[in-house]
N, C-alpha and C positions, 0 to 999 in steps of 0.2 A: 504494500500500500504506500502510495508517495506521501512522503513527507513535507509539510510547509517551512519556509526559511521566513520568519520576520523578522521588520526591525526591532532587532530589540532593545532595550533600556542599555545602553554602555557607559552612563553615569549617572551618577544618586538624583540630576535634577533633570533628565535628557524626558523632553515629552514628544519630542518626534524629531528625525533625521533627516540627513540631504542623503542620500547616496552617492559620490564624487564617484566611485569606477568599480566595474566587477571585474574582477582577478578571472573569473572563469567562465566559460562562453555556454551558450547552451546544445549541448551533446554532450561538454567535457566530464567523464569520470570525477569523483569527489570521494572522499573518504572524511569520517568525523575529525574535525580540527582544521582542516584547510582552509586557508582564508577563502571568502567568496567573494568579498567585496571590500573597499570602503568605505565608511561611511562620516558624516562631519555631523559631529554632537554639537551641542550647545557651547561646545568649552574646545575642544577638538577635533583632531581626525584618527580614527581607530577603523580596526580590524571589524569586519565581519564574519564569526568562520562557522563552515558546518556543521550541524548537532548529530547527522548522521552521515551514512554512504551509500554512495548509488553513483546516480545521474543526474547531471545539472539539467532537468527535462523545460524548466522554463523561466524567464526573468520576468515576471512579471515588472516591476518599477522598472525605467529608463535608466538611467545613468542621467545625471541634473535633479531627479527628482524630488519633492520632499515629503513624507508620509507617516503620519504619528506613529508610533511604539506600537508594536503589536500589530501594527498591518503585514499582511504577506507581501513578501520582496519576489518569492520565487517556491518552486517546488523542485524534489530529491525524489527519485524513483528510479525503479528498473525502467533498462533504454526502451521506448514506444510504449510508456504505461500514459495512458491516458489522463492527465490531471483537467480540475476548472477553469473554465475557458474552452475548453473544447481542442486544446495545441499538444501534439505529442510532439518528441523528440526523436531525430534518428539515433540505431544504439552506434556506438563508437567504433571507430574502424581501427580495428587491431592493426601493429606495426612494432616491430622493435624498439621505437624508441616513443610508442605510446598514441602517434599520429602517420597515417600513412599521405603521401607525398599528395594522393590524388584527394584529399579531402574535401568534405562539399561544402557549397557556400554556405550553408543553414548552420555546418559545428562551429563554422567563426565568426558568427553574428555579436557584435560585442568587446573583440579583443580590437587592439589598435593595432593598424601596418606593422609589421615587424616586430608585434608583442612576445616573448618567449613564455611558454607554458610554464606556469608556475608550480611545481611541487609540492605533495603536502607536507602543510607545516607538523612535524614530529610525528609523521608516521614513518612506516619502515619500508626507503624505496633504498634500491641501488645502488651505491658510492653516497649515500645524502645522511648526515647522522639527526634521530631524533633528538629535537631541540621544541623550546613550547615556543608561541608565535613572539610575546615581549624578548625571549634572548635574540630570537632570528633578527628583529627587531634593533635590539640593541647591538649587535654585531656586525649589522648591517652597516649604522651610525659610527663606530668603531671601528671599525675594518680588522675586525677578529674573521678568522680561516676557522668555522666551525669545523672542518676536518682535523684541525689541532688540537681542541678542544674537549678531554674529557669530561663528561655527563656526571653529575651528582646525584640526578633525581632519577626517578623506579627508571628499572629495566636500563636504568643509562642516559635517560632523558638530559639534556643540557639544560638547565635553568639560568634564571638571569645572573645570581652570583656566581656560577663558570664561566660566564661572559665578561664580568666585572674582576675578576682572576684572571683571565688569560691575557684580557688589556694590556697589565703589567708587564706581560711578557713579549720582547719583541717578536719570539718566534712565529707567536701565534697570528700575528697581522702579514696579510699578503704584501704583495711588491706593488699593487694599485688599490686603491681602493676603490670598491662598487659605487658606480653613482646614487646619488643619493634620489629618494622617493619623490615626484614629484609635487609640489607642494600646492596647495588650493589656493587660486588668486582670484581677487572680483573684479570680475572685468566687467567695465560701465560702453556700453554700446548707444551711442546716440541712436534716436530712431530713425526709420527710412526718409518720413517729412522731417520737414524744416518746423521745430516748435522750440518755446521758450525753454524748456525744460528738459531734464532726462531722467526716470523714474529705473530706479537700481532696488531689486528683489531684497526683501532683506537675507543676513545671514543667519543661521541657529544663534551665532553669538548673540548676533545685533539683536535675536527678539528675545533672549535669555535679558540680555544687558536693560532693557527699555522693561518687560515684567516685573524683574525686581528693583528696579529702581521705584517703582509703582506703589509695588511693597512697601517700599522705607521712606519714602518720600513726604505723602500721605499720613497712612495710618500712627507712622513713629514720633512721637511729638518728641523733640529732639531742640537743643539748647545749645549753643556753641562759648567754646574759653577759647583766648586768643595770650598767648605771652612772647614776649621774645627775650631772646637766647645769647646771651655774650658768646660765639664762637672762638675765639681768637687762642685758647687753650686747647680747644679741640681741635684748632687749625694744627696746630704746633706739634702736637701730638703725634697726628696723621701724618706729619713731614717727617717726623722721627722715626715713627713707625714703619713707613715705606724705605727710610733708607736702610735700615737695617734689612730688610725683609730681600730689597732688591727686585731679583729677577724672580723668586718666588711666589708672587701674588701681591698685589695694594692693595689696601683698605679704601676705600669711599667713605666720603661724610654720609654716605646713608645706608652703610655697615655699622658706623658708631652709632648713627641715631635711632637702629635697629636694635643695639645692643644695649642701648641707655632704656628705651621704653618697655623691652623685654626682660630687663632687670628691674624696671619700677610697677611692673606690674606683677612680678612677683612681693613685690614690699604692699602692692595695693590690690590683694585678689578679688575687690568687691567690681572693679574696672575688670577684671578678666572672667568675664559673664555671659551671659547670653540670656534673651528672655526667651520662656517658654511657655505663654500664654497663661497658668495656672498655677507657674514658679520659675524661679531663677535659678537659673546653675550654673554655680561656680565652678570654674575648671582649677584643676590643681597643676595642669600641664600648662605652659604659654606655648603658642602656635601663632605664629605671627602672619596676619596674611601681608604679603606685599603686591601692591598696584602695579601691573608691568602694562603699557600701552602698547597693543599689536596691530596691523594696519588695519583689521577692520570689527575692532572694538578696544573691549579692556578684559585684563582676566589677571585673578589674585593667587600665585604658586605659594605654598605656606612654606616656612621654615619651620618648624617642630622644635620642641621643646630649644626655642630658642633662650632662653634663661642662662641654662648651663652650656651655650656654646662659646667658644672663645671668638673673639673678632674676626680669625683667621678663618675660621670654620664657619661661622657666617657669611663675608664675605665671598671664599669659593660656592659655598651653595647658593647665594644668592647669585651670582653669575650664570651659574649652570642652570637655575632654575629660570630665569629671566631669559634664557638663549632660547631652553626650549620651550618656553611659552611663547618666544616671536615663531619659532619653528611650526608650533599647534600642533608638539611631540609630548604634552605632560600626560599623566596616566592619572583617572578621577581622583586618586588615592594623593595626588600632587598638591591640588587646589579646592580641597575640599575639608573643613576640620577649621579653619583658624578661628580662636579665640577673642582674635584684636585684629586692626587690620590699621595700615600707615600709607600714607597715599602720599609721593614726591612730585611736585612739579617744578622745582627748585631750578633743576636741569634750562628748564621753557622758559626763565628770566621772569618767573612770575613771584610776587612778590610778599601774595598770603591770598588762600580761598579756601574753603568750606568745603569738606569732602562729605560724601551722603552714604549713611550709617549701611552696613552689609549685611541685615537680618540672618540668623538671629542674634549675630553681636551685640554691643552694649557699644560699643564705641571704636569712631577713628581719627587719625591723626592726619591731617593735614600740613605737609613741609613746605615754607617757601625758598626762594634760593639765598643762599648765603653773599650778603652785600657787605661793603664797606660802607661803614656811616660814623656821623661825630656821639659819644656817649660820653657821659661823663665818670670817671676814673679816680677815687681817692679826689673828688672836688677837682679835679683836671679835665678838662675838654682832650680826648686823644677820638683817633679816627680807629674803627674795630668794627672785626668783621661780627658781622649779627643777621640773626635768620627767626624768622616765625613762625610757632607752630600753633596752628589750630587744631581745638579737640571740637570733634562732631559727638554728644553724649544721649544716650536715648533716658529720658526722665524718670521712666518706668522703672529702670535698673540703678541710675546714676542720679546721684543730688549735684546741687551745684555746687556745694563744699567738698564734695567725694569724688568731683571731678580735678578742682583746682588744688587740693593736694594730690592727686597725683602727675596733675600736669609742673606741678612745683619741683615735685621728684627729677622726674625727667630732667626739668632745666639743669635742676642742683648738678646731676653727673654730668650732663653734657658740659656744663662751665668747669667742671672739675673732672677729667676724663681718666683721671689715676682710681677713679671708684669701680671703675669698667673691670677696671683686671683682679679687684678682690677675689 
């Protein structure tokens, strides 16, 4: 009996999918696990893979398409099994290496000119080692020789930490590396008349981003603290910091001020909360979300128990985390969790605004960029750099007194940056 492929849920908020590309054509063989398509969530682009094996007997969605969660993408069955709709499939034309030369136009409906047939992800074909689809994945990104590569997981399986192992190793990286995935871009098409305007579909982000802004906007009756921040210590800092550091990785002012807010919200866990409509819960972990800007939205990768990381250790994850959220490579488990959330536009020469709260957090921080201005100094006019930080706080969780001590926190380490490395 054939089986249905839908879209399914591939993260904790995803209410329906694009499908960007199917990995395999309709006639092609499938086995459980193999990717079939992919598809663009709300936040990214992920895998879609088989729950059974057969035959890929039909694609019902196009390729562009967008279709909520649980619709049918496509059907799995034996070759010429009749599915709805009324469309069967021819069965597969046997060949040594899987496709015979004369193949008919109906089994490569779907693939691009020149597409090579894709293998299944971690089953067991011929010179191919099983690997689950995130290491294929990651190795890909890496340029790890899965044939190098010993399997940790059952029967031998490669997992992601033999991939994150073998990196280390130069052996295991071939002498080129694979091209990389081709990446989803929006393309804006004027129309055929000549009019005022050009109307561009939205993307899952774009209507994820516009939803819950809706959310918090509205409903969260929300109250903003604004203080600024003598820099000029934390400048000096970072100058010291980096030279010693060198060729090894630098800190950014928004590694420190990562590090400043996720140690003062450990000193203030009434600030690291969330409401939950019939109570508050306090987390014990700090999860920092951070605001990375990608060209066609926004999206918050966490840093995890950011409290006890060291600068260094922030900093690289924050990089990494930030690359691949421009990439639209993070896995839900990335951007999904945080506690608090800090939003930089410092970068953009902007000078202080108001960031809009990320249900169900309690609170975010808003950076402006770091200027030089005259302040006064032990009764002296001297010129120092200084930067603004707005806290966006939702009422319900946060008083205005339990806001401005902990935004006072925050300042105290950023002006005194020797409290970071306690």
């Amino acid at each position: 009996m054939a089986t249905k492929v839908l879209m399914e849920a591939l993260s904790p908020t995803m209410e329906e999918g694009r499908l960007v590309e199917w990995k395999k054509a309709e006639g092609d063989e499938v086995k459980a696990g193999d990717v079939l398509a992919e598809v663009e969530t709300d936040k990214a682009v992920m895998e879609l893979v088989a729950r059974a094996g057969g035959t890929l007997l039909k694609q019902v969605v196009a390729a562009g398409a967008t279709v909520p969660v649980t619709s049918v993408v496509g059907w799995i069955g034996a070759p010429g099994e009749a599915v709805e709709g009324g469309a069967t499939a021819p069965p597969p034309i046997a060949s040594p290496v899987g496709r015979s030369e004369g193949q008919t136009v109906s089994q490569t409906v779907g693939r691009s000119e020149g597409q090579a047939v894709r293998p299944s992800e971690g089953a067991s074909v011929p010179g191919r080692r099983k690997a689950s689809p995130l290491a294929r994945k990651l190795a890909e990104e890496q340029g790890v020789d899965l044939g190098a590569v010993a399997g940790s997981g059952p029967e031998g399986r490669i997992v992601k930490r033999d991939i994150e192992s073998a990196a280390l190793r130069p052996s295991a990286r071939p002498t080129a590396r694979p091209p990389d995935r081709p990446s989803v871009r929006l393309s804006v098409r004027p129309s055929a008349q000549t009019t005022g305007f050009t109307d561009t579909p939205l993307t899952q982000l774009r209507k994820t981003i516009a939803k819950r802004l809706a959310q918090s906007i509205g409903p969260v009756p929300t109250f903003y603290l604004t203080t600024e921040v003598d820099m000029e210590r934390a400048a000096e800092a970072r100058e010291g910091l980096n030279t010693v550091l060198g060729d090894e990785g630098k800190v950014s002012f928004n590694d420190i001020i990562l590090k400043a807010i996720a140690t003062a919200l450990r000193q203030h866990p009434e600030c690291n909360a969330w409401w939950q409509d019939d109570r508050i819960r306090y987390w014990h972990e700090v999860h920092i979300g951070m605001a990375v800007a990608i060209p066609d939205g926004l999206i918050t990768p966490v840093i995890r128990d950011a409290d006890g990381k060291t600068l260094r250790q922030i900093s690289a994850e924050a990089r990494d985390l930030a690359q691949r959220a421009r990439d639209r490579k993070l896995q839900p488990e990335e951007y999904t969790g945080s506690t608090f959330s800090v939003s930089n536009l410092g970068m953009f020469d902007i000078d202080e605004f108001t960031a809009i709260i990320n249900p169900p957090e309690a609170g975010i921080i808003a950076i402006g960029r770091i200027a030089e201005a005259p302040a006064v100094v032990d009764g002296l006019v001297q010129v120092r750099r200084r930067m603004r930080l707005t806290m966006s706080c939702d009422h319900r969780v946060i008083d205005g007194a339990t806001g401005a001590q902990f935004l006072r926190t925050v300042k105290l380490m950023l002006e005194n940056p020797l409290a970071l490395v306690w």
